[in-house]
FIKE-382536 format. One record per residue (C-alpha): y negated, z negated, x. Coordinates in steps of 0.1 Angstrom, whole numbers, padded with zeros to 4 digits, always signed. Layout:
<pts>
YZX;...
</pts>
This chain:
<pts>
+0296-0209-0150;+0306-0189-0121;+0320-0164-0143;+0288-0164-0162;+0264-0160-0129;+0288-0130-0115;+0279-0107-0147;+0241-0119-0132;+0234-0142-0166;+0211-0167-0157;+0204-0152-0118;+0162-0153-0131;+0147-0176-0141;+0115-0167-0164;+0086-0190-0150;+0052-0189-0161;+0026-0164-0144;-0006-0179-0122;-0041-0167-0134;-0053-0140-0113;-0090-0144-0104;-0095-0111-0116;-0078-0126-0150;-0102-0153-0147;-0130-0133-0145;-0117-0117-0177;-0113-0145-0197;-0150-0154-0188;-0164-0114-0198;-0148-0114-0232;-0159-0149-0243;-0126-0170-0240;-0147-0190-0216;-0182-0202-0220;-0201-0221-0246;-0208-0193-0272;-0182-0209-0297;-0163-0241-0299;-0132-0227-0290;-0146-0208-0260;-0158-0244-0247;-0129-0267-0255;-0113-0233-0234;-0130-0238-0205;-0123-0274-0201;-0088-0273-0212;-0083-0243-0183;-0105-0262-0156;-0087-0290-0161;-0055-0279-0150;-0069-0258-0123;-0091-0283-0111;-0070-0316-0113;-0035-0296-0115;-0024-0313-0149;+0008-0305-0159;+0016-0285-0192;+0011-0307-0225;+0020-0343-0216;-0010-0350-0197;-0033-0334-0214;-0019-0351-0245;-0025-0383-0232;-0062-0375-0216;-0091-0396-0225;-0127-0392-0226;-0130-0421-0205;-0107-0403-0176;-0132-0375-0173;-0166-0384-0151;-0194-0357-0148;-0217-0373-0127;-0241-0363-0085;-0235-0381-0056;-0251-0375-0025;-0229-0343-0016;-0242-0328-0052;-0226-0327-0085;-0194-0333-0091;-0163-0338-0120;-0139-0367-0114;-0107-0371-0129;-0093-0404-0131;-0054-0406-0133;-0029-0431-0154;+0005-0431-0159;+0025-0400-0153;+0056-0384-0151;+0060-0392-0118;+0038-0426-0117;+0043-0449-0148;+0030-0482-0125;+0057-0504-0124;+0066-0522-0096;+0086-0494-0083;+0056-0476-0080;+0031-0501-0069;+0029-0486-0033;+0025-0451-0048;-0012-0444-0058;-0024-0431-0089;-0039-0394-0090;-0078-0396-0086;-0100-0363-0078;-0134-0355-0074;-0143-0316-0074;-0176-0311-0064;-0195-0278-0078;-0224-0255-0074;-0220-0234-0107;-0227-0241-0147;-0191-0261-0151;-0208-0293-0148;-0229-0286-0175;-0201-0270-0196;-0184-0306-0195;-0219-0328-0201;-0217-0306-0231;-0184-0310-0242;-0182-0348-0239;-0222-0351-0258;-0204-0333-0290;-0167-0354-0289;-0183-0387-0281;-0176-0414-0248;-0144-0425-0263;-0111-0414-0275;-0085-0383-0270;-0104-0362-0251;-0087-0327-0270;-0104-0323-0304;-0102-0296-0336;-0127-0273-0330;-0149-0265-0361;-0167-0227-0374;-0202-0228-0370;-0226-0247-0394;-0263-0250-0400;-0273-0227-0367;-0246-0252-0348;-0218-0234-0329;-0207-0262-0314;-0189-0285-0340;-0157-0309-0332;-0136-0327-0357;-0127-0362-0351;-0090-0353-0353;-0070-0346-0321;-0059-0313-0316;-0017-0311-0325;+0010-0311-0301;+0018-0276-0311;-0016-0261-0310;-0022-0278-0273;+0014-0261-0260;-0001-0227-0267;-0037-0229-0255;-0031-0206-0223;-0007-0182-0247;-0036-0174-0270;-0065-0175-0249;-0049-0146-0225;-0035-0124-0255;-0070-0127-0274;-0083-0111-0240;-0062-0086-0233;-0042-0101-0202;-0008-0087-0203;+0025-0116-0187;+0039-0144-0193;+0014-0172-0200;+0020-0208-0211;+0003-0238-0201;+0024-0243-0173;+0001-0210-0161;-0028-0239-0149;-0013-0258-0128;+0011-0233-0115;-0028-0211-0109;-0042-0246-0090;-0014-0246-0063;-0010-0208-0060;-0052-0203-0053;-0044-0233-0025;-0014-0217-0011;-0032-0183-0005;-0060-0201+0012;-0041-0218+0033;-0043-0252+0027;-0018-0278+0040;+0011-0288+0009;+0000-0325+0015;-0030-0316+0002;-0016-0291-0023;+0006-0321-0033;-0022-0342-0040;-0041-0324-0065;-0011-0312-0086;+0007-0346-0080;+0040-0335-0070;+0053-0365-0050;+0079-0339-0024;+0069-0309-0007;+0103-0289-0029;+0086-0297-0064;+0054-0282-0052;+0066-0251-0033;+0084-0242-0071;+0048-0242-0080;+0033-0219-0054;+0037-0179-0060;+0023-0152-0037;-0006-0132-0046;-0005-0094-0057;-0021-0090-0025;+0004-0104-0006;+0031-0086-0025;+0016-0052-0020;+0010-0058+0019;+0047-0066+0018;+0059-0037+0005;+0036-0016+0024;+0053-0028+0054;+0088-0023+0040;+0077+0014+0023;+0094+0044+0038;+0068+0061+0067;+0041+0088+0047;+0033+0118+0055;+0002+0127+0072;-0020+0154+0072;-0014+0185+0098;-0044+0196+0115;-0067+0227+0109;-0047+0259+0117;-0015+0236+0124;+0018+0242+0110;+0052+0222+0102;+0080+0221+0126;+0111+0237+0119;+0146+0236+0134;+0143+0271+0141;+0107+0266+0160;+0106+0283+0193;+0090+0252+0203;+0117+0232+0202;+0133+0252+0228;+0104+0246+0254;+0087+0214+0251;+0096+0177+0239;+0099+0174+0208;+0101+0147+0178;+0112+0157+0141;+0123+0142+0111;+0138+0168+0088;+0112+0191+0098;+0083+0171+0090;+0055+0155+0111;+0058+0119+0100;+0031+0088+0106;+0046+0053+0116;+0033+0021+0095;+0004+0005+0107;+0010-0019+0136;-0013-0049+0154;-0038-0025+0176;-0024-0012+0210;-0043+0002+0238;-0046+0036+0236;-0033+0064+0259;-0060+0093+0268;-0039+0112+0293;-0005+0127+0301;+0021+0141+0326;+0043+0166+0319;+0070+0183+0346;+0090+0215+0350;+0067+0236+0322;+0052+0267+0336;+0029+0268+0302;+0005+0241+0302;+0012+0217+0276;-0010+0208+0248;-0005+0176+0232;-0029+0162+0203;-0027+0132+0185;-0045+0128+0156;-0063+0159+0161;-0074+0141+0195;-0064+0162+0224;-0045+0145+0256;-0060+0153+0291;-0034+0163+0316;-0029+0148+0351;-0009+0152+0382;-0004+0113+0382;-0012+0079+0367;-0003+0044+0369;+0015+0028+0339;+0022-0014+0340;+0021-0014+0381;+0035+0014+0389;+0023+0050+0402;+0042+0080+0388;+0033+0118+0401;+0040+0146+0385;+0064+0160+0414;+0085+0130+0410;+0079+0121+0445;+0076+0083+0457;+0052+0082+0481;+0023+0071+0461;+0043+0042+0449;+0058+0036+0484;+0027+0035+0501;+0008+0008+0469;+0040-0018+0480;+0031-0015+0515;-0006-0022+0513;+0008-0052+0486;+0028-0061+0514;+0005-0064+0543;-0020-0086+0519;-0022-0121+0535;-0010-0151+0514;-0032-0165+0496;-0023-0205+0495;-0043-0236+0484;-0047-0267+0495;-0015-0285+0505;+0002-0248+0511;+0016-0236+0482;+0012-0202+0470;-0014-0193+0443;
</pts>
């Protein structure tokens, strides 16, 4: 085995791909999703269900029931409840009596809802809740057979929808509910609430779950990208070794060219400068943004002149000096 893992054979691991919501929003432009077809609805629950209630890839949506799935308003507005059983991780013996099953109620502003209501009116209010979709018949597009969809046509639900759209990876159903904790991880929500939508009964099984976004990715490797050029100004030219420059003023250069560093948190920014022992005034621009010159500043306390002299800075400790103490109450010092 060891043998085996130095020649890198089996190093990756090749794990289903999340649904990007830009994917999403594809599936939903070319039809996969909707209600213009039988397929395109039993779809659109079978993809909401795992993003919504996290189910896992085929053995729970095997077992679903009609009766599991509630489309119904309360107070806070409409909503979809899905009301859990037995499970891989929760078969309700009594070694799991103090463990809860997995109930969830999504509410929901858009047209899902009515997707659902629509759904369950064609396939009835009992039974499996997957059923054989049928072609369209006497101006009905929306036709289900009695018979329960097969084991092998439920595994490869997310395979075909993406391909028949045009979405490019590695899709299987394990794609929903890997989608469901991924779209919580990136906004931040706590894993004990990741945990229970998707069911996962330790914080290790969920975090296999969880994959960083392409935008996450790309602001990673933005930070770790080599530094890129930048643009010289008007009328501005590139450094060489040979520049006569280089023998008269400070100078910074990488191979000869002006470089810019990556983008860091915001700093205060510098307007002014001091220069000694150059009988040429100095011109310094960054950014195209000129520095102003001056005999002497003060940078975190301290007072620097341009002569190098100390008696500016001298002269600010003695006036600190002489300052009285200032002391509160029972005599300490503020």
């Amino acid at each position: 085995m060891k043998r085996l893992t130095a020649k890198g054979l089996g190093t990756k691991t090749k794990q289903a791909e999340p649904i990007t919501e830009e994917s999403e929003n594809t599936l939903w432009e070319k039809n996969m999703f909707g209600d213009s077809t039988s397929q395109s609805l039993l779809n659109t629950d079978f993809y909401y269900n795992c993003k919504l209630f996290g189910l896992r890839a085929c053995d729970e949506h095997r077992s679903l029931q009609v009766e599991q799935i509630i489309v119904d308003k309360d107070q806070i507005g409409d909503y979809i409840e899905f009301r859990g059983t037995t499970a891989k991780n929760y078969n309700g013996g009594l070694y799991h009596r103090s463990v809860e099953a997995k109930n969830i109620r999504h509410h929901t502003t858009g047209d899902l809802p009515r997707l659902y209501n629509t759904y369950l009116s064609k396939i009835g209010n009992t039974g499996p809740f997957y059923r054989r979709p049928l072609p369209e018949k006497d101006n009905d597009n929306l036709r289900y057979s009695s018979q329960v969809i097969g084991v092998n046509k439920l595994k490869t639900l997310m395979k075909k929808m993406c391909e028949s759209a045009g979405i490019e990876g590695y899709f299987t159903n394990h794609s929903g509910k890997r989608t469901c904790a991924t779209r919580l991880y990136e906004e931040g929500i706590e894993e004990q609430e990741i945990m229970r939508i998707t069911g996962h009964r330790s914080t290790k099984a969920v975090r296999k779950y969880k994959r960083p976004s392409q935008e996450m990715l790309s602001s990673i490797e933005n930070v770790l990208d080599p530094p890129k050029k930048i643009k010289l100004a008007q009328n501005s030219e590139v450094i060489t070794p040979s520049h006569p420059i280089l023998n008269s003023r400070p100078h910074a250069v990488v191979n000869g060219i002006l470089w810019q560093p990556p983008q860091q948190k915001q700093r205060e920014v510098k307007t002014n400068m001091m220069v000694h022992g150059f009988e040429q005034p100095t011109v310094v621009s960054i950014n195209v943004f000129k520095l102003e010159v001056v005999n002497q500043f003060t940078y975190r306390g301290s007072t620097i002149i341009d002569n190098l002299v100390y008696d500016a800075e001298i002269n600010t400790r003695i006036v600190i000096a002489r300052q009285p103490r200032q002391t509160d109450e029972k005599g300490m010092r503020l």
